[in-house]
DSSP file (Angstrom, degrees, kcal/mol; ACC not computed):
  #  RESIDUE AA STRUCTURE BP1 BP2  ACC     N-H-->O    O-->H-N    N-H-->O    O-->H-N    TCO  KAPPA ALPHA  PHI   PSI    X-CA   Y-CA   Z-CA
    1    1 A X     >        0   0    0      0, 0.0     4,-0.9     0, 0.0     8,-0.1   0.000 360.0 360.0 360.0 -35.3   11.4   26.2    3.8
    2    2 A X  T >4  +     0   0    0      2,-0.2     3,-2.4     3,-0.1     4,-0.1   0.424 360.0  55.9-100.3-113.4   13.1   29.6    2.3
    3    3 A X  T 34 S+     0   0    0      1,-0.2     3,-0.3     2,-0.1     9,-0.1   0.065 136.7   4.4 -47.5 -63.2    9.9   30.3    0.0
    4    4 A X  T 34 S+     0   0    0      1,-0.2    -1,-0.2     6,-0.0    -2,-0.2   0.108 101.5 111.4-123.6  22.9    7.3   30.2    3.1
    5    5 A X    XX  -     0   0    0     -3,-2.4     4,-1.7    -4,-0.9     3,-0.6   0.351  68.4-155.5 -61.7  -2.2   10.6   29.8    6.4
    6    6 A X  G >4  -     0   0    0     -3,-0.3     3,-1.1     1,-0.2    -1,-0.2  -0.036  55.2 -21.2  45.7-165.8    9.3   33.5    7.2
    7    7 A X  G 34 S+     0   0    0      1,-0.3     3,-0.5     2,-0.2    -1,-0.2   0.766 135.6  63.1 -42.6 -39.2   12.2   35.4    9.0
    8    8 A X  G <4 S+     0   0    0     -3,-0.6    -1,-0.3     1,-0.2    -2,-0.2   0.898 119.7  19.9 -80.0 -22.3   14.1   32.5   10.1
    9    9 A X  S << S+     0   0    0     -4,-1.7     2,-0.3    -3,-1.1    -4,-0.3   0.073  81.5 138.9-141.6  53.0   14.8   31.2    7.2
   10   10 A X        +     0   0    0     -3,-0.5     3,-0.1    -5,-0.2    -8,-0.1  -0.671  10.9 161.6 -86.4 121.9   14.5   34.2    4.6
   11   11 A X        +     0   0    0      1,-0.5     2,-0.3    -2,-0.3    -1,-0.1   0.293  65.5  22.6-147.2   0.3   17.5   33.8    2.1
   12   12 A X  S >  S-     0   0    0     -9,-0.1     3,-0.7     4,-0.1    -1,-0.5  -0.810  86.8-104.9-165.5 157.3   16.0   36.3   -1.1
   13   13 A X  T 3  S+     0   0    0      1,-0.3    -3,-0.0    -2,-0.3     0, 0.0  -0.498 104.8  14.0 -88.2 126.5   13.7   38.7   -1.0
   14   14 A X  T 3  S-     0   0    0     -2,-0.3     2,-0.3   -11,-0.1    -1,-0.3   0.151 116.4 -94.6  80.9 -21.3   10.1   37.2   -2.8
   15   15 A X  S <  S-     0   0    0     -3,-0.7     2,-0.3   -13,-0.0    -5,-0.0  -0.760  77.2 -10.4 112.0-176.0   11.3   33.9   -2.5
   16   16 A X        -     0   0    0     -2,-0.3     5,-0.1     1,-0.1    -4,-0.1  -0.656  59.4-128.0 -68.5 128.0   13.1   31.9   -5.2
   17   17 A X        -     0   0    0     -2,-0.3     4,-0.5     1,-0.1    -1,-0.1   0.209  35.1-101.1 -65.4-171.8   13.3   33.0   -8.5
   18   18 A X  S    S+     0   0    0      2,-0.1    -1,-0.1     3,-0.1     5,-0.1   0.390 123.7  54.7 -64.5 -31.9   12.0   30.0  -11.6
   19   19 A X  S >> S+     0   0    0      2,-0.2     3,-2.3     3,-0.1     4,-1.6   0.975 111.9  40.6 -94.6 -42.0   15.6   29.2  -12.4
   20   20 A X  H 3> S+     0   0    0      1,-0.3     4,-2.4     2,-0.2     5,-0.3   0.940 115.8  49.6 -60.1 -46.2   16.5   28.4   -8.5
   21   21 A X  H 34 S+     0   0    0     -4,-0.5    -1,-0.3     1,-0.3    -2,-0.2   0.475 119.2  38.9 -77.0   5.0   13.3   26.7   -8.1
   22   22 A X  H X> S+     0   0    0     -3,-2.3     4,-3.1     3,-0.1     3,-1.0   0.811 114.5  52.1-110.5 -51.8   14.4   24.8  -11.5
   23   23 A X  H 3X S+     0   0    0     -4,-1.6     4,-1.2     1,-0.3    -2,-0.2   0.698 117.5  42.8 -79.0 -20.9   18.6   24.3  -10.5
   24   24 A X  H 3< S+     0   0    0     -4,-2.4    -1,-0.3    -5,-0.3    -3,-0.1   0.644 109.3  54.8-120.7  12.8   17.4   22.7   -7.1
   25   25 A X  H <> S+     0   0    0     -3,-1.0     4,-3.1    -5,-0.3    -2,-0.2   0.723 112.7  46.3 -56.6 -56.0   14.6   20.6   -8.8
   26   26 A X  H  X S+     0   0    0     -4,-3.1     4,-3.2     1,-0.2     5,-0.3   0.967 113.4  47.8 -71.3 -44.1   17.4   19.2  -11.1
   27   27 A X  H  X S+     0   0    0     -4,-1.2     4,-0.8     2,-0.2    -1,-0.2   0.800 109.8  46.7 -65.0 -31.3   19.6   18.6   -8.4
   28   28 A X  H  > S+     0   0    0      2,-0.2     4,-0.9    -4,-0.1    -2,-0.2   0.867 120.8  47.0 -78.8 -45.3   17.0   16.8   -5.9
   29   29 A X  H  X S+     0   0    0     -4,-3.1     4,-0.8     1,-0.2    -2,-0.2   0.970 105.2  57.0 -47.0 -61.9   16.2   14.7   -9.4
   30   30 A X  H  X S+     0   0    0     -4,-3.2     4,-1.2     2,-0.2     5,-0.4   0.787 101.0  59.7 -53.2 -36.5   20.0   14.1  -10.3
   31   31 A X  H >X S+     0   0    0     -4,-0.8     3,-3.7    -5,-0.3     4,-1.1   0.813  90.2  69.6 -59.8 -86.1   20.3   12.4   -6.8
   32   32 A X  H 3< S+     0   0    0     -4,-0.9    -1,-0.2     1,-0.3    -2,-0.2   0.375 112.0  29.1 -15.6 -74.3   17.6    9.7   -7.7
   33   33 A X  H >< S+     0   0    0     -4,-0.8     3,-0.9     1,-0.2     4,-0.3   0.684 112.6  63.0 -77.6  -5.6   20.0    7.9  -10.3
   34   34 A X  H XX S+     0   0    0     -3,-3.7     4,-3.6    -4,-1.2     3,-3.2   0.868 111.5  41.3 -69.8 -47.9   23.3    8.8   -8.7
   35   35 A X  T 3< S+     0   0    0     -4,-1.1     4,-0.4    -5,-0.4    -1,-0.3   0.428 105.3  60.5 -78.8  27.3   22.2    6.8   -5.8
   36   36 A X  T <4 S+     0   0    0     -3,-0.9    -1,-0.3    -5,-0.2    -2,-0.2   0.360 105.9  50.9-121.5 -13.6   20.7    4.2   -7.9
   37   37 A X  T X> S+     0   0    0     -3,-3.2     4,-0.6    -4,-0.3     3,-0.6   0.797 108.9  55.1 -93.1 -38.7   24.5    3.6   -9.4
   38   38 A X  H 3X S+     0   0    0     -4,-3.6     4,-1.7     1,-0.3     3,-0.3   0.774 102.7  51.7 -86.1 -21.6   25.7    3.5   -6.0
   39   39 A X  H 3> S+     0   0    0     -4,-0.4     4,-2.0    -5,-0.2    -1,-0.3   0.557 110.3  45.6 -39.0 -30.0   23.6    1.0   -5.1
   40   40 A X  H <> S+     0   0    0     -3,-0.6     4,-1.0    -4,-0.2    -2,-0.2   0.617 112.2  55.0 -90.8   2.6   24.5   -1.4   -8.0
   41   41 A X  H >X S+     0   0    0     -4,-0.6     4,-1.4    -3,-0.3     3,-1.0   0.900 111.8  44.7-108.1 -53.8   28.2   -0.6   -7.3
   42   42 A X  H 3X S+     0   0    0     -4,-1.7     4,-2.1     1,-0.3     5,-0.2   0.842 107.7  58.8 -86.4 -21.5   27.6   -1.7   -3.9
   43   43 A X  H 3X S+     0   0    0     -4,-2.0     4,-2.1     1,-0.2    -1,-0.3   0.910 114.4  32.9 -42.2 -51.6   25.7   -4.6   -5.0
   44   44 A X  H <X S+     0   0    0     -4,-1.0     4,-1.4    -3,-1.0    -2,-0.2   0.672 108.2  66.5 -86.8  -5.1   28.4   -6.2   -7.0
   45   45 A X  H  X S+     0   0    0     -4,-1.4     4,-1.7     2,-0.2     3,-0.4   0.996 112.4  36.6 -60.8 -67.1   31.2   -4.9   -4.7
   46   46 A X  H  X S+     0   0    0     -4,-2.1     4,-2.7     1,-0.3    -2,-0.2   0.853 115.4  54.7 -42.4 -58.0   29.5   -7.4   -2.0
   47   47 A X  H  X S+     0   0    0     -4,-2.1     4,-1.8    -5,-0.2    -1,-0.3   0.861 113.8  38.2 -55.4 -44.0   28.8   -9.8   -4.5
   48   48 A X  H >X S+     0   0    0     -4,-1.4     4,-3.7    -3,-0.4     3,-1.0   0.996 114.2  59.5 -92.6 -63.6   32.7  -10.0   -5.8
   49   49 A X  H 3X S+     0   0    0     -4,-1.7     4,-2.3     1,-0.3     5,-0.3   0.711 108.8  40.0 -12.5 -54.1   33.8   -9.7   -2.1
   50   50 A X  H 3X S+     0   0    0     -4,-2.7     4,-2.5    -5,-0.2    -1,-0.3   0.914 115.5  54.8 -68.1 -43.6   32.0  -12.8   -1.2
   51   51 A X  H <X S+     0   0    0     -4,-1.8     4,-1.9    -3,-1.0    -2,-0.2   0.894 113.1  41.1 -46.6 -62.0   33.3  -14.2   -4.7
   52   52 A X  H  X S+     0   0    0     -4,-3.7     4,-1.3     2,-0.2     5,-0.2   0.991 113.5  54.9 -57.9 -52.4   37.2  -13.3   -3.8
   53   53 A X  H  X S+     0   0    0     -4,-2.3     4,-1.4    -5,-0.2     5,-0.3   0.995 108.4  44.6 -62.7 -53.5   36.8  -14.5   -0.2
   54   54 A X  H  X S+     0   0    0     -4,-2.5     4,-2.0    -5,-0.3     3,-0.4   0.871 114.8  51.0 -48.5 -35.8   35.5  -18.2   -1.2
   55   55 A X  H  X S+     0   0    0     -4,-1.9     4,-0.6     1,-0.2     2,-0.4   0.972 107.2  51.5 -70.5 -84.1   38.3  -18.5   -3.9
   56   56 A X  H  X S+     0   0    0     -4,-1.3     4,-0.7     2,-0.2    -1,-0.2   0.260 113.4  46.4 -41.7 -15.9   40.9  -17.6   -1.4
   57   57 A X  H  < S+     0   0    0     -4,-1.4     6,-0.2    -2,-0.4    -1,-0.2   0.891 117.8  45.0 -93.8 -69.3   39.4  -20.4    1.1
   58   58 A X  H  < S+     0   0    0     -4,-2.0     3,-0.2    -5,-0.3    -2,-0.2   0.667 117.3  38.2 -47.6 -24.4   39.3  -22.8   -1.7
   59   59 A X  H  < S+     0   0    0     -4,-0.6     2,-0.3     1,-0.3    -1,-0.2   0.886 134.8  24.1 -95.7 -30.8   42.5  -22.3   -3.2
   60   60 A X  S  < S+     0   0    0     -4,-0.7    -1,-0.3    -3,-0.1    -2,-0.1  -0.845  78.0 146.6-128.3  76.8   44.6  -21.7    0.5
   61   61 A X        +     0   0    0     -2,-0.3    -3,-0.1    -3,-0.2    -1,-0.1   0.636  67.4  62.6-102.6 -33.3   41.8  -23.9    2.8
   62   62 A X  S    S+     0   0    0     -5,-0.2     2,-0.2     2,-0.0    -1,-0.1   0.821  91.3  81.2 -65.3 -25.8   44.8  -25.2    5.1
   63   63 A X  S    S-     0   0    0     -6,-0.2    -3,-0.1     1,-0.1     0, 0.0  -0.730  80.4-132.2-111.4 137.4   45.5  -21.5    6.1
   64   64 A X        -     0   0    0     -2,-0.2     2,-0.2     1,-0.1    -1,-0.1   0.167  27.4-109.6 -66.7-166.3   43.3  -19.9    9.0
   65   65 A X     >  -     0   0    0      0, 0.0     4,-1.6     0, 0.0    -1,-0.1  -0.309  39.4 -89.6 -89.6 171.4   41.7  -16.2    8.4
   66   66 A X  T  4 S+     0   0    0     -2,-0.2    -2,-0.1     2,-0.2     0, 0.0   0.594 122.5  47.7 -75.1 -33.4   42.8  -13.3   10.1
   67   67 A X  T >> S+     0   0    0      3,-0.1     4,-1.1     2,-0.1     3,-0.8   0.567 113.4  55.0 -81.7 -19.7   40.6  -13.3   13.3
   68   68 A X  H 3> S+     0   0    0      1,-0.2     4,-2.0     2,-0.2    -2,-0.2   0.937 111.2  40.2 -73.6 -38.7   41.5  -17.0   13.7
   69   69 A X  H 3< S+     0   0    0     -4,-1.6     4,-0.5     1,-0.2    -1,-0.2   0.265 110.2  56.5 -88.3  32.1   45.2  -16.5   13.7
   70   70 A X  H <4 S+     0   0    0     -3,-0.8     4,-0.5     2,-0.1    -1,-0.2   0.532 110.4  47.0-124.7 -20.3   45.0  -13.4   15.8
   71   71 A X  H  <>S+     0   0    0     -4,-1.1     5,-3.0     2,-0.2    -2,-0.2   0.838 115.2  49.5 -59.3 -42.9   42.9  -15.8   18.7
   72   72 A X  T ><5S+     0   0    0     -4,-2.0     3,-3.8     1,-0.3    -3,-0.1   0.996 108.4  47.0 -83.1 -66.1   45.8  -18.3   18.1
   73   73 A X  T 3 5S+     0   0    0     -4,-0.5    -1,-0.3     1,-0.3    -2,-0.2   0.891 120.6  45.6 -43.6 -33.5   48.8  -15.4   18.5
   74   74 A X  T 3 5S-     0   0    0     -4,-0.5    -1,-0.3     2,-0.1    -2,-0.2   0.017 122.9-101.3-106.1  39.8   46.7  -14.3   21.9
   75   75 A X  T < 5S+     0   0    0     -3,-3.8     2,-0.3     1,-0.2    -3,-0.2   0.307  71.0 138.4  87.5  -1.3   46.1  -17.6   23.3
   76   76 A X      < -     0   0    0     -5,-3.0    -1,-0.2     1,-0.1    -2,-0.1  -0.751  61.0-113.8-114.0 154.7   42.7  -18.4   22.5
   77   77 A X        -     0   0    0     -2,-0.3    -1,-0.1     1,-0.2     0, 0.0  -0.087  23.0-154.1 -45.4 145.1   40.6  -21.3   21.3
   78   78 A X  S    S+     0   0    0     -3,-0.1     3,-0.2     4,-0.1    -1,-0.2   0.573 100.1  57.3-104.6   3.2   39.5  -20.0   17.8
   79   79 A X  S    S+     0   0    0      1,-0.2     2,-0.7   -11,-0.1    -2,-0.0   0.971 114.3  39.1 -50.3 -93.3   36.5  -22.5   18.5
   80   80 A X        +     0   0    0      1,-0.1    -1,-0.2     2,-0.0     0, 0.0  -0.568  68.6 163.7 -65.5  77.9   35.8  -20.5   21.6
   81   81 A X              0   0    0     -2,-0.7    -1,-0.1     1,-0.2    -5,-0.1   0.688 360.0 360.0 -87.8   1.3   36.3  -16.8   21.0
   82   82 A X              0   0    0     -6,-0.0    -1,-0.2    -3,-0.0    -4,-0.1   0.390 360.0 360.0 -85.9 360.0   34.6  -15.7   23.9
């Protein structure tokens, strides 16, 4: 878009030099694996999430959740949340 954006989106005169066209190469590159970390983070995040919650059931199984006892406090079946 700024090499061949014409007037509307003219931002140096000729276009972009070889180091811009290089600094926003590396930067459109550098995303690729940032967001490939943030994907495995969010993978095990989930993964461990799921992990904590089932070990909290299992260890304290007598005691509701947090949307059950919040049906209870307001009067509703926690069978029947509708």
């Amino acid at each position: 878009m700024v090499e061949f954006g014409s007037v509307a989106m003219h931002v140096a005169e000729g276009g972009l030099d070889g180091k811009y066209w290089a600094i926003s190469l590396g930067f459109g590159a550098g995303s690729l694996p940032v967001q490939q970390i943030i994907n495995i983070i969010y993978k095990y995040a989930v993964h461990y999430k799921t992990w904590r919650k089932n070990k909290r059931l299992h260890k304290y199984g007598h005691e509701t959740t947090r949307l059950v006892q919040s049906n209870e406090s307001s009067g509703r079946d926690a069978a029947h949340p509708h």
